[in-house]
SEDOLO-690739 format. One record per atom (N, C-alpha, C, O): residue in one letter; x, y, z. Coordinates in steps of 0.05 Angstrom, whole numbers, padded with zeros to 5 digits, always signed. Layout:
// SEDOLO-690739
AXYZ;...
// end
This chain:
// SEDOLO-690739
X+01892-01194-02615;X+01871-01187-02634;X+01846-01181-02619;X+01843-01193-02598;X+01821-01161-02627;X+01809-01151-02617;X+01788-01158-02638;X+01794-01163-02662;X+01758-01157-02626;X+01735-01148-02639;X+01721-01128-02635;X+01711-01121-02613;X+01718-01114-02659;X+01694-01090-02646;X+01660-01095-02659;X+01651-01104-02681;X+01652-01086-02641;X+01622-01075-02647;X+01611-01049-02656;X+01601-01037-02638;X+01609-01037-02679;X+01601-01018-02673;X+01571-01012-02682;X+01562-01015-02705;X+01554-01002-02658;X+01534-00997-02653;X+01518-00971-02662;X+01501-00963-02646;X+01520-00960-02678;X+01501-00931-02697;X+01473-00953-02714;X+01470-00976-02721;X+01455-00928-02714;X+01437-00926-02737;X+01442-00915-02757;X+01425-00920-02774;X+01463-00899-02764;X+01464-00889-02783;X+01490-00896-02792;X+01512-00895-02780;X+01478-00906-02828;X+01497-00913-02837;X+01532-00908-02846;X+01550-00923-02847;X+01530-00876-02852;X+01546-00867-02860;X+01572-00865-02835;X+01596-00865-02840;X+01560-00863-02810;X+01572-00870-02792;X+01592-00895-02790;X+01616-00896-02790;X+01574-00911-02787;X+01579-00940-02786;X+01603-00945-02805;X+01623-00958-02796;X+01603-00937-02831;X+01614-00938-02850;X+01641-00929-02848;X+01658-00944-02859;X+01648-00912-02839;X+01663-00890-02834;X+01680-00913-02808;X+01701-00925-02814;X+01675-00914-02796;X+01684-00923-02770;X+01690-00954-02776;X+01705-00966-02760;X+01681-00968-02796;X+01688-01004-02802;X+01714-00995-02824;X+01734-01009-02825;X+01712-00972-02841;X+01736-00969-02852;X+01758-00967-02839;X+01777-00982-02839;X+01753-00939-02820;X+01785-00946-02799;X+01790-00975-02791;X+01810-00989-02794;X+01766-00981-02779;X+01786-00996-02763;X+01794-01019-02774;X+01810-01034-02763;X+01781-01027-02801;X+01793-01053-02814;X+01822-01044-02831;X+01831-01060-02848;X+01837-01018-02826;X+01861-01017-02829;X+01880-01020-02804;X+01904-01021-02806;X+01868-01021-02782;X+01882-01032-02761;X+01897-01063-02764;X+01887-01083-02774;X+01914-01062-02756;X+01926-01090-02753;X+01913-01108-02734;X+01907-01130-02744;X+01906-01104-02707;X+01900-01119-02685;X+01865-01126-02686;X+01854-01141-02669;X+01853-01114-02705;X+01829-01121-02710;X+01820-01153-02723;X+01828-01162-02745;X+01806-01164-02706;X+01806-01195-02719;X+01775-01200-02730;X+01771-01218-02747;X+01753-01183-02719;X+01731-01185-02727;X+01712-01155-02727;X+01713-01142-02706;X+01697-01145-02747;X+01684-01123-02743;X+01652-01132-02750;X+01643-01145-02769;X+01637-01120-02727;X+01608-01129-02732;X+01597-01104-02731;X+01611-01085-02726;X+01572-01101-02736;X+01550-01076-02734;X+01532-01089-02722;X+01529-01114-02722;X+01516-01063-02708;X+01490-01068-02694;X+01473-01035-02700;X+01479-01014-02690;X+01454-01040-02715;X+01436-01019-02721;X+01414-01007-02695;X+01407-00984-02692;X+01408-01029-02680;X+01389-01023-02649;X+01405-01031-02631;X+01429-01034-02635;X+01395-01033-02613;X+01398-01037-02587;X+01389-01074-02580;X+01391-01086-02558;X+01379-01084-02603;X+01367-01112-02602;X+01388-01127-02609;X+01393-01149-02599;X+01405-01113-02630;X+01427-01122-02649;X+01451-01131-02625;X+01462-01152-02618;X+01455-01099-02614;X+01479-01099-02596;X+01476-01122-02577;X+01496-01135-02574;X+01453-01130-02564;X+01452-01148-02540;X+01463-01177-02554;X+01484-01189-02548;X+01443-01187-02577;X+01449-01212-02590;X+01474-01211-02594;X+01482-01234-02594;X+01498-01189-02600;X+01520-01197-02615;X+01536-01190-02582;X+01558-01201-02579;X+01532-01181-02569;X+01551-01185-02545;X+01547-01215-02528;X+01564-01229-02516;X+01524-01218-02530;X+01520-01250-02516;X+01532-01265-02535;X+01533-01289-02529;X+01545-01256-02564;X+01559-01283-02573;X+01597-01269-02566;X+01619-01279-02562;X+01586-01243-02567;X+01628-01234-02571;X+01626-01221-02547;X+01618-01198-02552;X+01629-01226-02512;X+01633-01210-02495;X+01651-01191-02497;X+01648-01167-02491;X+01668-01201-02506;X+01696-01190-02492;X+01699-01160-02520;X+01713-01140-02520;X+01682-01167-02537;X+01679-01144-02555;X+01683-01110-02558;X+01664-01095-02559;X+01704-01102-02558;X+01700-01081-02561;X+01682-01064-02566;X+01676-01072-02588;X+01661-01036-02561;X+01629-01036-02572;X+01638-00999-02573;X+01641-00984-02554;X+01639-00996-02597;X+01637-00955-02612;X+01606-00959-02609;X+01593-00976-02621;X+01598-00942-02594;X+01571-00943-02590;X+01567-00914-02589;X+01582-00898-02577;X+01537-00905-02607;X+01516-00887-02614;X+01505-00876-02583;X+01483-00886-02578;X+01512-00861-02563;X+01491-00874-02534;X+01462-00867-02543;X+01446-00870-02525;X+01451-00855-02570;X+01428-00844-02572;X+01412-00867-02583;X+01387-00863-02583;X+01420-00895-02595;X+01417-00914-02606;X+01403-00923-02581;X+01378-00925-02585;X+01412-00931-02553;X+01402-00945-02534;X+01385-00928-02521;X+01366-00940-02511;X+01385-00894-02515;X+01361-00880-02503;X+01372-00879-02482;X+01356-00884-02464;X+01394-00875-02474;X+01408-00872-02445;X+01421-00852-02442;X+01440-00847-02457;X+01414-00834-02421;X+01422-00809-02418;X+01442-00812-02397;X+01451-00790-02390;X+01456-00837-02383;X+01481-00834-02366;X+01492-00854-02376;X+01482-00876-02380;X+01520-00844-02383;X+01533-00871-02383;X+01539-00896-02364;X+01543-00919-02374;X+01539-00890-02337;X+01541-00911-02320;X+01523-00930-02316;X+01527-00948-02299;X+01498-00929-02336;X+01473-00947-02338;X+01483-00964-02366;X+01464-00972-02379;X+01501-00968-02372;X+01504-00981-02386;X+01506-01006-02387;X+01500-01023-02404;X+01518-01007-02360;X+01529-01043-02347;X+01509-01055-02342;X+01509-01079-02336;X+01482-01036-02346;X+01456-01061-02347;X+01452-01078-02368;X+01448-01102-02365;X+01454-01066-02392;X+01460-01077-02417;X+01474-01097-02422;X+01478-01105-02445;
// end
């Protein structure tokens, strides 16, 4: 079983994307994070979290800067 995060400002997004995946089987928890304040607080409690992330949400123009996060 898996958790995801998924990380958008926008709702319809968000929306869209907690539907799939709560018809997944292997899904055990689905969270949202609207900022970039959200994402940090909910990964310091679910590391191992799976994270569908916005990259325009965090302001990061490479992905390899992510692992600072």
């Amino acid at each position: 079983m898996r958790e995801y995060i998924i990380a958008d400002n926008q709702d319809i997004t968000k929306a869209g994307m907690m539907f799939l995946l709560s018809k997944q089987k292997e899904v055990s928890l689905l969270l949202e994070a609207d900022n970039k304040m959200e994402l940090v607080q909910l990964l310091r409690i679910h590391p191992q979290a799976v994270v569908i992330l916005d990259l325009s949400l965090i302001h990061i123009s490479e992905p390899t800067r992510l692992r600072r996060i």
